[in-house]
N, C-alpha and C positions, 0 to 999 in steps of 0.2 A: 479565384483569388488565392493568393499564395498564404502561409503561415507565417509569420512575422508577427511580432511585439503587438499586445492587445489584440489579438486576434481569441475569436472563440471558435475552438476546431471538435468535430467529432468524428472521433476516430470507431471504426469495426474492428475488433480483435479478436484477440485469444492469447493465450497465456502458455508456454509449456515448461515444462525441464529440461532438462539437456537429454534425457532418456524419451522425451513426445508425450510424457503423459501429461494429460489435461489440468492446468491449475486454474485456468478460469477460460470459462468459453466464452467470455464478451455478449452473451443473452441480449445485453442490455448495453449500446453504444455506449464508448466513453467521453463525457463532455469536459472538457475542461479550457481553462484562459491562458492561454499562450505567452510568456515572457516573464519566467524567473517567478510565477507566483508560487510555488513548490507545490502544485494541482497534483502533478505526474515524476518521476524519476529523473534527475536531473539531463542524464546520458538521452534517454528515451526524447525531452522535450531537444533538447541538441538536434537530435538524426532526421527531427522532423521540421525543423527550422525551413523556408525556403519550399518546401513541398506545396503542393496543389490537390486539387479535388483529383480523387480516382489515382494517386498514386499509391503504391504498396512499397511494403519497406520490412525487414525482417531486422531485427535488434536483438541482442544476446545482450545481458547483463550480469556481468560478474554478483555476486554476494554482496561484495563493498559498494557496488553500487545501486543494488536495491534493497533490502532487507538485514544486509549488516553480515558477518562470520557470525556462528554460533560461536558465545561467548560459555565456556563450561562452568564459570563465575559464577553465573547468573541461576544453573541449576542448584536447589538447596533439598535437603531432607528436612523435616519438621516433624513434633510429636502431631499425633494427631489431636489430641488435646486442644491442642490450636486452633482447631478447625468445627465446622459444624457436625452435628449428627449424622446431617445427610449427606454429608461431602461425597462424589465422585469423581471420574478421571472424566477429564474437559471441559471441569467447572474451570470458572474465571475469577481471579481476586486482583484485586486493585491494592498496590501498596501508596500509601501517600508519601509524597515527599517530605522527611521529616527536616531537615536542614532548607536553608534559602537557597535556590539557584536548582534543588535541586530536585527531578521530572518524577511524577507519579508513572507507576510501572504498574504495567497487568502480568500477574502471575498465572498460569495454566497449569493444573492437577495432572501430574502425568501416570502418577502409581501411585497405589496404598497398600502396605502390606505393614504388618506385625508392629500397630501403633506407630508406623510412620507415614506421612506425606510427602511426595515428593511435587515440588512445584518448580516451574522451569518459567522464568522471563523474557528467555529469546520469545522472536516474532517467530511464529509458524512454519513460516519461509526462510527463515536465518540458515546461514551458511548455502542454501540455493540459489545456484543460477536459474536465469529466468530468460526463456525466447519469446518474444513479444512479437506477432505477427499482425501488422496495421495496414489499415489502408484508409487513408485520406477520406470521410466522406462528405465533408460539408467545413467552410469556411467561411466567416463571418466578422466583418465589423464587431467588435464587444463595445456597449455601454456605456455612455457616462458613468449609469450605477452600479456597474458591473466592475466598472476599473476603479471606481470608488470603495467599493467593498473589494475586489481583489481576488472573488467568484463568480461563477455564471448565475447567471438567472434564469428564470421560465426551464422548457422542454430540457430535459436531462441536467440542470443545476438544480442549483441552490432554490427552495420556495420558501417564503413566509407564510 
């Protein structure tokens, strides 16, 4: 069965940089529903449109189109005052949106030195490019409930 619209596909991968080094070794298959549901990368669900069981496919994605440029905005300094006792570097903060429209952002601890914090809101991966090496491993029919909800269900989705 081919990948098309309402389809539930899992893919075998891995993840690299533009240098090979490992960003995620695919342990664990990637299930997701096939047709605009934003599961995966927009570029990434595109290249796999129309594929079949047992095909392989290598994908580069630009920054813009997976995790964003690193925005230098978004890095800030802070007293430390601001922060907890036990604050250290890779702890995670959540800023809420304080205006309407506008998105709650996780901040990451990157340094602390002499009564400052420095926290950074890009994504991890921001300004990386990203090589996605896949291969088709199964194809399926999705759901009534599945295209109802808009995620997989059972074996590598979504459970209740």
């Amino acid at each position: 069965m081919e990948i098309v619209k309402n389809t539930v596909v899992t893919l075998n991968y891995t993840v690299r940089d533009p240098d090979g080094n490992v960003i995620d070794d695919g342990a664990n298959p990637l299930v997701y529903l096939h047709g605009g549901y934003d599961a995966i990368f927009p570029l990434l669900e595109e290249a796999l449109h129309g594929k079949d069981v047992g095909e392989k496919l290598t994908v580069k994605l630009q920054p813009e189109d997976a995790f964003g440029d690193y925005d230098e905005k978004l890095v800030m300094i802070e007293p430390a005052d601001l922060f907890p006792d036990n604050i250290e570097i890779g702890m995670a903060f959540e800023r809420v949106g304080e205006e309407e429209g506008e998105e709650d952002m996780l901040f990451r601890v990157t340094d602390i030195a002499e009564g400052k914090v420095v926290v950074d809101g890009n994504h991890p991966l921001a300004g990386t490019a990203l090589v996605f090496d896949v291969e088709v491993a199964e194809v399926r029919q999705a759901s009534a409930e599945e295209l109802e909800h808009g995620h997989v269900h059972g074996q590598g989705g979504h459970h209740h």
